[in-house]
Structures are given as structure tokens and as C-alpha cells.
C-alpha positions as CSV (number, residue, x, y, z in Angstrom):
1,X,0.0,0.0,0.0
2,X,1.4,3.2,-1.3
3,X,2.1,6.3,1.3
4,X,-0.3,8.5,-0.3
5,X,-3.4,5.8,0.1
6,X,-2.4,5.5,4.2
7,X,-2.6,9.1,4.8
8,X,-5.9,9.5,2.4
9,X,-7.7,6.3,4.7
10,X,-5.9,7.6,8.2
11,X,-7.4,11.7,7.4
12,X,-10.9,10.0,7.0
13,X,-10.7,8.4,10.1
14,X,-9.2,5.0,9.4
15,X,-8.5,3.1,12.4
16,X,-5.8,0.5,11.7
17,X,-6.4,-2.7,13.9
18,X,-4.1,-5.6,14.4
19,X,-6.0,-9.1,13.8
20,X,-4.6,-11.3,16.2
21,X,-3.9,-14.8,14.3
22,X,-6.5,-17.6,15.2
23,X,-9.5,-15.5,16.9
24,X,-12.1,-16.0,14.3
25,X,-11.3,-20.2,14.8
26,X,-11.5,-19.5,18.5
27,X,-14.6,-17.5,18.4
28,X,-15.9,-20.0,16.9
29,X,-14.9,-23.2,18.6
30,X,-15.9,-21.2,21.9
31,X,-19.8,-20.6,20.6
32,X,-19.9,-24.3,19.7
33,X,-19.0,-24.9,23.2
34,X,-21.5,-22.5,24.3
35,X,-24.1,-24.9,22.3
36,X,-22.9,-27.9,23.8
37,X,-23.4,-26.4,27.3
38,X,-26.5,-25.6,26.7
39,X,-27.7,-28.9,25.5
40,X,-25.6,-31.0,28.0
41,X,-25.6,-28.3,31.1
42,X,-22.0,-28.7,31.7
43,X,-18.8,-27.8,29.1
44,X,-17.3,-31.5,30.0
45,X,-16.9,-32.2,25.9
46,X,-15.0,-35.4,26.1
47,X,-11.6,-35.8,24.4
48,X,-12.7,-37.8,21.5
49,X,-16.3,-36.5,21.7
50,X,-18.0,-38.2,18.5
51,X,-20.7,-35.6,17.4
52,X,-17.7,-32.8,17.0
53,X,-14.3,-34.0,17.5
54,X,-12.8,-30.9,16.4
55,X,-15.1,-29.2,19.8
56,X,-13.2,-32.4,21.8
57,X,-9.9,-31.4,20.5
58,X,-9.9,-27.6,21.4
59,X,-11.3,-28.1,24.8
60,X,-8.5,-30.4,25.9
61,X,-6.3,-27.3,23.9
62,X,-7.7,-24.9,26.1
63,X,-6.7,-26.3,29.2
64,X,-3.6,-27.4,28.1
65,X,-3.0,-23.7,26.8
66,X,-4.3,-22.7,30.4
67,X,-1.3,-24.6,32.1
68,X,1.4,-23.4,30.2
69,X,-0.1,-20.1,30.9
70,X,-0.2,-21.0,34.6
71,X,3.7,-22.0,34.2
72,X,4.5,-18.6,32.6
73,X,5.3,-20.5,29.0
74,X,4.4,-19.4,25.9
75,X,0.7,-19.8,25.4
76,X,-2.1,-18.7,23.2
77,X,-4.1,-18.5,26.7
78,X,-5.3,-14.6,27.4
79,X,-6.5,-13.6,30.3
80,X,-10.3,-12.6,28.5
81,X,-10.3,-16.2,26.9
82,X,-10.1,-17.6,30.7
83,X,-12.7,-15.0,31.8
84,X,-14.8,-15.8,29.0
85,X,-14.1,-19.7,29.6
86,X,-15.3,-19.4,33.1
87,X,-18.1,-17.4,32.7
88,X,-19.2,-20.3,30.8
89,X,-18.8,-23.0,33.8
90,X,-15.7,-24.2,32.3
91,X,-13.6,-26.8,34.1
92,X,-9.8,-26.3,33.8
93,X,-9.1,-29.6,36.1
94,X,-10.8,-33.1,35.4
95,X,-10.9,-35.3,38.6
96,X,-11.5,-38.5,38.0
């Protein structure tokens, strides 16, 4: 993008955003979780959880995201995801 097209966008008000890599996939994953609490009561989605093993696989991401986060590691975890994760009833621990 040339100079000239920056400053023509920025002087009508442009606001440049950054798009942080992966959100729109989370976003989604997370609403399909939302769905599957609301049908099951509980966000439990086992591992290898037949109807959506994609939803299986990203919960067990989540908390292992959440650890590593938890060990001060490099981590896709963010402090909103966890809020937004609990506000949902999400378990971070399975006790068997």
C-alpha cells in the first residue's frame, strides 16, 4: 500500500487494527462450546467426543493452553479467553 493511500484512509478516520492470528477459529470453537453447554448443562466435551471431535480437541487445547499459561510459558491462553471460559462453567481440572 502506497504512502499516499495510508494518509488518504488515516485523514478520514481510518483506524488501523491488528487481527490477532487464530481468533475467528477460537470464536468459533468457543460458541460451539457454548451450544454444547446448553444442550448438556456442563462444558465436559469429552476428548474424542463423537458428534464434533474438532469441539473435543480444542477443549483439551484450552486447558492445556491454560497450564502453560499457569507455568509462565508461551501460550495462546489470554487472560479474556479464561474469563470468557469461566463465565461459561468451564472446568480447567478433570478429577477422576
Amino acid at each position: 500500500m502506497t504512502k499516499e493511500r495510508i494518509q488518504a484512509l488515516e485523514a478520514v478516520g481510518f483506524i488501523w487494527a491488528k487481527r490477532r492470528k487464530g481468533q475467528p477459529t477460537w470464536d468459533l470453537k468457543f460458541d460451539e462450546l457454548t451450544d454444547y453447554r446448553q444442550e448438556h448443562g456442563d462444558c465436559l466435551v469429552p476428548t474424542k467426543y463423537a458428534e464434533n471431535p474438532a469441539l473435543g480437541r480444542w477443549v483439551s487445547t484450552q486447558r492445556a493452553q491454560y497450564k502453560l499459561m499457569q507455568e509462565d510459558k508461551p501460550t495462546t491462553m489470554t487472560e479474556e479467553r479464561v474469563k470468557m471460559l469461566e463465565n461459561l462453567g468451564f472446568v480447567w481440572r478433570l478429577q477422576f
